[in-house]
C-alpha positions in Angstrom: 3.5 126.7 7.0 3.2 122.8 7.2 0.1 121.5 8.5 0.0 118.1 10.2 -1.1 115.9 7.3 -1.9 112.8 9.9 -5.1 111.0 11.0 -7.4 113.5 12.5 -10.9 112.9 14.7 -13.5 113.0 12.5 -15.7 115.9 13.0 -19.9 115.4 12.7 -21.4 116.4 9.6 -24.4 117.4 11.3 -23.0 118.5 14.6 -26.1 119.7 15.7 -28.3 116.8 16.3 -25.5 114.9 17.3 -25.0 117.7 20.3 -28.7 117.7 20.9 -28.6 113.7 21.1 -25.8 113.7 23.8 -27.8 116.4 25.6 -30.7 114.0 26.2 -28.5 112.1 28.7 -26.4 114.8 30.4 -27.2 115.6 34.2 -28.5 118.6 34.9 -25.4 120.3 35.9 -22.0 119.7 34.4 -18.8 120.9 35.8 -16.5 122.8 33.2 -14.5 120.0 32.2 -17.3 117.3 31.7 -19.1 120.0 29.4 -16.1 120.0 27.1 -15.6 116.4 26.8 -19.6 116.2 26.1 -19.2 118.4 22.9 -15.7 117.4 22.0 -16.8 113.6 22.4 -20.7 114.3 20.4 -19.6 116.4 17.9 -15.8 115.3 16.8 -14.6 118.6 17.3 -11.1 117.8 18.2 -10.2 120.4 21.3 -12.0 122.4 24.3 -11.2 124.7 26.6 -12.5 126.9 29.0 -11.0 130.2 29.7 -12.1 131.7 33.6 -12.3 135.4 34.5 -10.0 135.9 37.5 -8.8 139.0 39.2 -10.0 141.6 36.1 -8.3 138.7 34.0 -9.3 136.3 31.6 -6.8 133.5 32.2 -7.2 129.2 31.4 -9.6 127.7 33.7 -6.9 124.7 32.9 -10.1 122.7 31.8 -8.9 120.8 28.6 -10.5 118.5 26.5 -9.0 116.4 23.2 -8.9 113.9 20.3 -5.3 113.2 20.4 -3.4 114.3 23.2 0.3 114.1 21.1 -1.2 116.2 18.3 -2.1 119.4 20.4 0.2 118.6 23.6 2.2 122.0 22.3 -0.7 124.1 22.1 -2.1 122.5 25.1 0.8 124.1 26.4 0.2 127.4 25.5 -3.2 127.7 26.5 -2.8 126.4 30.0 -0.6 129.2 30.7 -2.3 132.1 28.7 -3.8 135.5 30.0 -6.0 136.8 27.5 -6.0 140.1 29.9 -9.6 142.0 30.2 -10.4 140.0 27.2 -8.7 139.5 23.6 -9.6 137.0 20.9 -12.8 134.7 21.5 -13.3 135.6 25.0 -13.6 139.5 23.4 -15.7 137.9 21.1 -18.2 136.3 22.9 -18.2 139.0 25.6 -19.1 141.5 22.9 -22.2 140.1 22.4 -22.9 137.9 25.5 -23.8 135.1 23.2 -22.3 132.0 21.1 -19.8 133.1 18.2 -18.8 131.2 15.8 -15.2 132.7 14.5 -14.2 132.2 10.5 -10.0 131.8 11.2 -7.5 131.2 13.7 -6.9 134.9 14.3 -9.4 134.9 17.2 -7.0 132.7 19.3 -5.5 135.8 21.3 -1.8 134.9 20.7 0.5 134.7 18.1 1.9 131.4 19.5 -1.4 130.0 19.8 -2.2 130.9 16.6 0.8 129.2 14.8 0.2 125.8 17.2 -3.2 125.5 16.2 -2.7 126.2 12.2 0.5 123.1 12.6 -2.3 121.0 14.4 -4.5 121.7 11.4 -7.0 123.4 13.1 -9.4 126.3 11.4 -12.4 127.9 13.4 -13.1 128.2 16.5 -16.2 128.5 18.8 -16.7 130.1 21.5 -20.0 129.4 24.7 -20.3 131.6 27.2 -21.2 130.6 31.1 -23.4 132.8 33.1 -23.2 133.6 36.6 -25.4 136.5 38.3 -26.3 137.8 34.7 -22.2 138.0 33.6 -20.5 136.1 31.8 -18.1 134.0 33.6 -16.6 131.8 31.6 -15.8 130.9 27.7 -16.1 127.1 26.7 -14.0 127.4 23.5 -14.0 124.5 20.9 -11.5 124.2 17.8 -12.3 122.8 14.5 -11.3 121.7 11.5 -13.7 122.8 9.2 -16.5 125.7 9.4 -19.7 125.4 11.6 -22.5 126.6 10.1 -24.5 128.9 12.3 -27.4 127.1 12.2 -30.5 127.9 15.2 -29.7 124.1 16.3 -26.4 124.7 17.0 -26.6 127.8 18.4 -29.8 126.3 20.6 -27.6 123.1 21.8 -24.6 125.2 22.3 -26.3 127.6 24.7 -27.9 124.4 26.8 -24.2 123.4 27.0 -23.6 126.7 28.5 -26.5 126.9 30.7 -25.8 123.1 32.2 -22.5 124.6 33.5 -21.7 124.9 37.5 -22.4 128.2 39.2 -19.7 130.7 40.0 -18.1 128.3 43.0 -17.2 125.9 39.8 -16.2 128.1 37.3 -14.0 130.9 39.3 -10.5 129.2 39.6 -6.9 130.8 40.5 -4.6 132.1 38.8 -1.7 130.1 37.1 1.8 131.1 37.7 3.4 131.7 34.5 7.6 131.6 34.8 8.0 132.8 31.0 5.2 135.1 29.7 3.0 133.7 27.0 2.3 136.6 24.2 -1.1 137.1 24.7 -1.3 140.9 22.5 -2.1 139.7 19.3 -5.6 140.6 19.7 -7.3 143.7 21.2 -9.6 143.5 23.6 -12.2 145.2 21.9 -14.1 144.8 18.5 -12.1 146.7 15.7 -13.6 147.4 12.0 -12.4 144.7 9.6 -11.9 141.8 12.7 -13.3 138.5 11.4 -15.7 137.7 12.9 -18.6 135.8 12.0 -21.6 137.9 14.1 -23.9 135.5 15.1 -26.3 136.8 18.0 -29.5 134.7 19.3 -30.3 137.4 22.1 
């Protein structure tokens, strides 16, 4: 498969204090949306999203945040009108654990079709935040790359005060989106499986 070959955002080489440096001047609540654009925008990581549990269903909280809106319109697409079910891909990821995960391929997308976008777009890992509310996760902030993140403490640390800065339930709780054509969302299961790819990074 092709991959786009074009100018790209420049990702951070040390993502980490550039995170913790944006963090110095966030408020002390962020909704879902400005949280993305505060990574996305610190770090050079080129695409957020948050995905919203809804009716027993992990679905797009249709929070969306990138680098070059023409390059990932298509997989903007997709995502907006995903349903990741009881949980597949990153969401199953980060559930598993209740903590940040960094994910070594595209794999953990959830979907075939998001899968394929995101490889065109040039994209590689994927990291996924998750949101409390009442002790539960919530919500999943996840953030394509292009290269890998290492799992360092300080990006684990300045991820999980992303998290934490997020609204309450009344912010991240949003309806469902009516979908006319099915997006393939069965790639994935929705629980771990021996052999998945994942990266297991737990900071308890």
């Amino acid at each position: 498969m092709t991959r786009l070959r074009r100018s790209r955002p420049v990702e951070a080489t040390d993502p980490a204090a550039a995170l913790a440096a944006a963090l110095e001047d966030a408020p002390d609540q962020l909704s879902r949306a400005k949280a993305l654009a505060l990574v996305c925008r610190a770090t050079g990581w080129p695409v957020g999203h948050a995905w919203v549990r809804f009716d027993g269903h992990w679905r797009s909280g249709q929070d969306w945040f990138d680098l070059d809106a023409d390059r990932f319109a298509a997989l903007r697409g997709l995502t907006l009108a995903c349903d990741l079910g009881p949980g597949r891909g990153i969401v199953a990821a980060v559930l598993h654990l209740e903590s940040t995960r960094l994910l070594g391929d595209l794999s953990s997308l959830g979907s075939d079709l998001r899968q394929r976008e995101a490889d065109k777009a040039g994209l590689a890992d994927a990291v996924g935040v998750p949101v409390f509310g009442d002790g539960a996760v919530i919500a999943v902030l996840e953030f394509l790359v292009t290269s890998s993140v290492e799992p360092t403490e300080e990006i684990l640390d300045a991820l999980r005060a992303v998290g934490d800065l997020v609204a309450p339930p009344a912010e991240v709780v949003a309806p469902p989106v009516t979908i006319t054509r099915p997006v393939d969302a069965t790639h994935l299961p929705a629980l771990p499986m021996k052999g998945f790819p994942w990266q297991q990074v737990s900071r308890g």
